[in-house]
C-alpha positions as CSV (number, residue, x, y, z in Angstrom):
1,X,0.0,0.0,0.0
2,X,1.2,3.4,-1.0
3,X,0.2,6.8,0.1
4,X,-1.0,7.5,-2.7
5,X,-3.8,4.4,-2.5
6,X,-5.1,5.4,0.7
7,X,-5.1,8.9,-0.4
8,X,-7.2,8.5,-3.6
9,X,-9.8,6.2,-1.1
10,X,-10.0,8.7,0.9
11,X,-10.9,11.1,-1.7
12,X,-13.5,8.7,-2.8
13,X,-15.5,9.4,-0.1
14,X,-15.7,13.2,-0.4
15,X,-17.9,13.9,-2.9
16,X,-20.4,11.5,-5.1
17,X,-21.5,7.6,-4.8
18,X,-19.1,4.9,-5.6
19,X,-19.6,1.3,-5.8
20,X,-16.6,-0.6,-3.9
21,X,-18.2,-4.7,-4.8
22,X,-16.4,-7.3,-2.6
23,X,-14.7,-10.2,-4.2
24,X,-13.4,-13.4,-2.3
25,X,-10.2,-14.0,-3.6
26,X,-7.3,-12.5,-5.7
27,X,-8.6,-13.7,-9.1
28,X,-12.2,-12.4,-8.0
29,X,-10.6,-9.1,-7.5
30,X,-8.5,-8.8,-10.3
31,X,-11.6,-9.3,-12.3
32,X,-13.5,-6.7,-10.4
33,X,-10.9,-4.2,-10.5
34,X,-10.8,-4.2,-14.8
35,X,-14.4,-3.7,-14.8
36,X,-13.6,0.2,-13.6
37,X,-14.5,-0.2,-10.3
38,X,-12.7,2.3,-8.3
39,X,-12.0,0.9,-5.0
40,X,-13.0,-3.4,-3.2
41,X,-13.7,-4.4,-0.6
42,X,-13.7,-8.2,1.3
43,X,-15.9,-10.0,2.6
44,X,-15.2,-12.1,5.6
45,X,-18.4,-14.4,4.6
46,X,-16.9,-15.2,1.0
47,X,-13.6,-15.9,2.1
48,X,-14.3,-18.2,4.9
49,X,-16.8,-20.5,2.0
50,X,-13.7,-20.4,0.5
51,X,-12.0,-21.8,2.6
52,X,-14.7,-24.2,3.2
53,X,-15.5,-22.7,6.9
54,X,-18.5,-20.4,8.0
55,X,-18.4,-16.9,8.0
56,X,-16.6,-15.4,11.5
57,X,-14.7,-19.2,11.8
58,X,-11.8,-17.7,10.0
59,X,-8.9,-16.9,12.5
60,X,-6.5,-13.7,12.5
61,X,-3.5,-14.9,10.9
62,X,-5.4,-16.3,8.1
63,X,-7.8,-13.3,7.3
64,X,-4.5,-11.4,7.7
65,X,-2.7,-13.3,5.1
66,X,-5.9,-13.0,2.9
67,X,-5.8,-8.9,3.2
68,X,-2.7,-8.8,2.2
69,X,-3.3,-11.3,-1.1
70,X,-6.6,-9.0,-2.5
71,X,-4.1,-5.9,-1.8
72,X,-1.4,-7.2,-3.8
73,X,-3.8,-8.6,-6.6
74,X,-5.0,-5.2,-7.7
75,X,-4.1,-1.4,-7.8
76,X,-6.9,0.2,-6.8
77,X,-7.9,0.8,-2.7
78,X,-8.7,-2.3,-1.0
79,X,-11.3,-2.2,2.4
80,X,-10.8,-4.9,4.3
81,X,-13.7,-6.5,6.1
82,X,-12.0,-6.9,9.5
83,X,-15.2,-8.3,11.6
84,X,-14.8,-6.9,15.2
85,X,-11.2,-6.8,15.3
86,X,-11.0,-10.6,16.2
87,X,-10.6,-9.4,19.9
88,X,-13.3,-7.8,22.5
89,X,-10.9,-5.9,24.8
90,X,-10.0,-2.2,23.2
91,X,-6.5,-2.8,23.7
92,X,-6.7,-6.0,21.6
93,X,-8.6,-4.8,19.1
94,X,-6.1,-2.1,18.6
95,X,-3.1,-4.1,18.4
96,X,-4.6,-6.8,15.8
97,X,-5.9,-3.4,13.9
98,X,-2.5,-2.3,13.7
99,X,-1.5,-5.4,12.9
100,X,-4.1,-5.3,9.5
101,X,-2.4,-1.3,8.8
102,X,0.7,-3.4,7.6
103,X,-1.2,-5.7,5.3
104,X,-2.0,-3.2,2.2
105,X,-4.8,-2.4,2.5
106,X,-6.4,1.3,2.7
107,X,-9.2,0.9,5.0
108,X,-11.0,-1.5,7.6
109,X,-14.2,-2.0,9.4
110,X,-14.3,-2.8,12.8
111,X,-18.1,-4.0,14.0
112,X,-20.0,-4.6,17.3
113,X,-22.0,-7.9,16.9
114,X,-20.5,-10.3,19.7
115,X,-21.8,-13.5,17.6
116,X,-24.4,-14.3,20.9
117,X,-28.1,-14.8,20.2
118,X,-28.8,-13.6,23.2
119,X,-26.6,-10.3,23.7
120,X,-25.6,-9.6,20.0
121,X,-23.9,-6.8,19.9
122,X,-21.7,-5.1,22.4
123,X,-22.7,-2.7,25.3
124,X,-22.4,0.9,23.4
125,X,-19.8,2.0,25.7
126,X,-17.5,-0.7,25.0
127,X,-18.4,-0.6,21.2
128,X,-17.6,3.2,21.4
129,X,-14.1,2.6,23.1
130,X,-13.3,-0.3,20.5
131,X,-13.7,2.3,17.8
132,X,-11.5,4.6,19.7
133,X,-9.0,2.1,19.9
134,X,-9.2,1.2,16.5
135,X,-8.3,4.9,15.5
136,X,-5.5,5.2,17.7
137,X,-4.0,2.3,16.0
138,X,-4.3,3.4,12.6
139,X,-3.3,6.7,14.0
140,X,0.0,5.4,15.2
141,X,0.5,3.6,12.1
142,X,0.8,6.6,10.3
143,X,-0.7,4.5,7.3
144,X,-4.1,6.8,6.7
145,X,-5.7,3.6,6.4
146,X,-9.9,5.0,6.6
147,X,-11.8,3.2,10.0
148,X,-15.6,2.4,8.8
149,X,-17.5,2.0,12.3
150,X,-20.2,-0.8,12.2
151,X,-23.6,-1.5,13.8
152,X,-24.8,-4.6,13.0
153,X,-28.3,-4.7,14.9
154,X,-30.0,-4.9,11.8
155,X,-28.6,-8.1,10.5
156,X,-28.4,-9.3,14.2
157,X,-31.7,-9.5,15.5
158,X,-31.5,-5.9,16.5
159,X,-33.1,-3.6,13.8
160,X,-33.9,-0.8,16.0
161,X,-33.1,2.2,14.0
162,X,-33.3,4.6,17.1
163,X,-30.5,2.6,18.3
164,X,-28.6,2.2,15.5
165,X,-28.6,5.9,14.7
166,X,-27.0,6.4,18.0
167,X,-24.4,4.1,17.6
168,X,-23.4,5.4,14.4
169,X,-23.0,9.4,15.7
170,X,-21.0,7.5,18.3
171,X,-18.8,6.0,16.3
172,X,-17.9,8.9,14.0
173,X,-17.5,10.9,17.4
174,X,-14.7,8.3,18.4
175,X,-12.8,8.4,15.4
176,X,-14.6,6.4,12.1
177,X,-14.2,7.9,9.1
178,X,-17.1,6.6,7.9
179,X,-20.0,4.5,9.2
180,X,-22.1,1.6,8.2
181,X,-25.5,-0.3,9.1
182,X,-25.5,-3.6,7.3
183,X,-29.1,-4.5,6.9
184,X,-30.9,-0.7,6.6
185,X,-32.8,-0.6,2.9
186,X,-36.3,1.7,3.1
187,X,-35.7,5.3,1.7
188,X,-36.7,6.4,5.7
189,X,-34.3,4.3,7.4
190,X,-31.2,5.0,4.8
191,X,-31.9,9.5,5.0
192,X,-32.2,8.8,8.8
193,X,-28.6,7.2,9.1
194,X,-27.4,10.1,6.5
195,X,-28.6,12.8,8.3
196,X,-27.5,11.9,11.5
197,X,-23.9,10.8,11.1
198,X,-23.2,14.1,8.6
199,X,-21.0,14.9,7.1
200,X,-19.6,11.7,8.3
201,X,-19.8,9.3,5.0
202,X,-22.3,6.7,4.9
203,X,-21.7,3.0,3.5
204,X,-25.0,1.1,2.4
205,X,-25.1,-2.6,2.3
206,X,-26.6,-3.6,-1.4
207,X,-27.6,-7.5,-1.0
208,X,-30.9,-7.4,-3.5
209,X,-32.3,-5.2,-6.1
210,X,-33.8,-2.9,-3.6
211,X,-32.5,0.4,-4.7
212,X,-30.2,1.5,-7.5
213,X,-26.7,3.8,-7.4
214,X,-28.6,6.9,-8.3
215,X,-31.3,6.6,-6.1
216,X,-28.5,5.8,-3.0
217,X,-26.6,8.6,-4.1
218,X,-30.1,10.7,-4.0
219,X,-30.6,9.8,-0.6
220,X,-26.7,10.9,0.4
221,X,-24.9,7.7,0.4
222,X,-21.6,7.6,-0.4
223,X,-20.1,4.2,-0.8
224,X,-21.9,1.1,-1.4
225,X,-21.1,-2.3,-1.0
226,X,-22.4,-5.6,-1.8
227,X,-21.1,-8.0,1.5
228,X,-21.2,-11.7,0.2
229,X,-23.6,-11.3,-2.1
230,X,-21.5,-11.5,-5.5
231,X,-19.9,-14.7,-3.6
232,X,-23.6,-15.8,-3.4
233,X,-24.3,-15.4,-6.6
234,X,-20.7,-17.5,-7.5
235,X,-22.1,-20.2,-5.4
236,X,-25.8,-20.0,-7.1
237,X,-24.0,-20.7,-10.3
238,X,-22.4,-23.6,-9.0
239,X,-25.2,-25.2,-6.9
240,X,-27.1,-24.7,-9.9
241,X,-24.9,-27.3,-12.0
242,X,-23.7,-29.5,-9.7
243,X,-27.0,-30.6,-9.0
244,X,-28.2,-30.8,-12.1
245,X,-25.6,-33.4,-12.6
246,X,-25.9,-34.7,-9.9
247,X,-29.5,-35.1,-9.7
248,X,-30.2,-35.7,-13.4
249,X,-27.4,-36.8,-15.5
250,X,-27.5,-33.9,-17.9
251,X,-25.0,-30.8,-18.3
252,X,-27.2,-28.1,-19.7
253,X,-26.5,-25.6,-17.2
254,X,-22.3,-25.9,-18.4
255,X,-23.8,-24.4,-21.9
256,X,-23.9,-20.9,-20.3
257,X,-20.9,-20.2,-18.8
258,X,-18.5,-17.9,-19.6
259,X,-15.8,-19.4,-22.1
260,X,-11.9,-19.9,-20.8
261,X,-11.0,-17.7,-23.8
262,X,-13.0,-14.8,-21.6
263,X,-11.5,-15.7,-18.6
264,X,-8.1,-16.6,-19.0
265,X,-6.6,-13.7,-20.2
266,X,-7.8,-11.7,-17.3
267,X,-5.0,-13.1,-15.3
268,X,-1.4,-12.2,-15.9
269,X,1.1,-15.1,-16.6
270,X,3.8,-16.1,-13.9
């Protein structure tokens, strides 16, 4: 990572409404990047089907090893999806933070779901100080790397907007250079986040056809993102296939893919 990378992601979200889509692996992003987009992201729930785990059963030297592939693949900004921090304790969470600063990339999430059913996200107090930690690391870094502050209550059995809201202005208070609410779609709930948190930059989650760039960018959004979802759609494909073969004997769904003569020469030779 140069200066220069985090410096043109961070001019991303000054102005306008980009689209940062989230591949899995390197040849994903490669892909991803030649398309134009400006700027990826990961996904901690594609990577871990990758690696044939569930999403958040990926440990920290692994998803470190995998920031620092998807950074090297391509030459445009990289965010990494870094879960909570894989700690609970501020002081961890800043040291495995700085920890991700040296992998490439040119900005990380960090977000308060605890993965229990029964408590699942984090007291806002200690969420609030994890953020603050998580900027002091990147502070002392001196990488520029861009902190996105997460509430996950609506994708964790939480959707109280109210509450979400509140988080949010708390996290951009504690240091997060932009914020995010995984799960918010209506028009209402998405102008209530942007209002809030401004000028702070807001990231929407896209995982359906529920709204469209311009409309986001109507409503104020800045950056939008699409989690696991193109990894979904990868795995659709697939599913799709195998079981016809598997089921039927017949290889009709093999007629529509994408020829190697389109793929192959989208990766460089060694």
């Amino acid at each position: 990572m140069s200066d220069a990378t985090c410096l043109a992601f961070r001019r991303l979200h000054a102005a306008g409404c980009f689209v940062m889509p989230n591949p899995w692996d390197a040849g994903s992003a490669r892909v991803l990047a030649q398309l134009g987009f400006p700027a990826l992201a990961t996904t901690s729930a594609g990577f871990a089907w990758s690696r044939g785990v569930r999403d958040t059963q990926v440990g920290l030297e692994e998803m470190l090893g995998h920031l620092r592939d998807i950074a090297a693949a391509v030459d445009v900004p990289v965010n990494a999806d870094f879960e909570g921090g894989f700690a609970v304790a501020p002081d961890a969470v800043a040291v495995n933070v700085l920890a991700a600063t040296t992998t490439g990339v040119a900005g990380l999430s960090i977000e308060d779901s605890t993965g229990d059913a029964a408590a699942p996200l984090f007291a806002r107090d200690l969420a609030v100080e994890r953020i603050r930690a998580a900027r002091a690391a990147i502070d002392q870094s001196g990488t520029g790397v861009l902190l996105t502050g997460r509430s996950e209550g609506f994708i964790a059995g939480r959707p109280d907007l109210p509450e979400t809201v509140a988080r949010l202005v708390a996290y951009a208070a504690a240091g997060a250079d932009c914020v995010y609410a995984p799960g918010i779609r209506t028009a209402a709930e998405i102008a209530a986040v942007v209002t809030a948190v401004a000028p702070t930059p807001v990231n929407l989650l896209v995982y359906g056809d529920f709204i469209t760039v311009a409309e986001a960018a109507a409503l104020g959004v800045r950056r939008i993102s699409v989690g696991g979802a193109l990894a979904r759609a990868a795995w659709t494909g697939l599913l799709h296939a195998a079981r016809e073969i598997a089921d039927h004997g017949t290889f009709s769904a093999l007629s529509a893919a994408v020829p190697s003569s389109e793929i192959n020469p989208r990766f460089p030779p060694r």
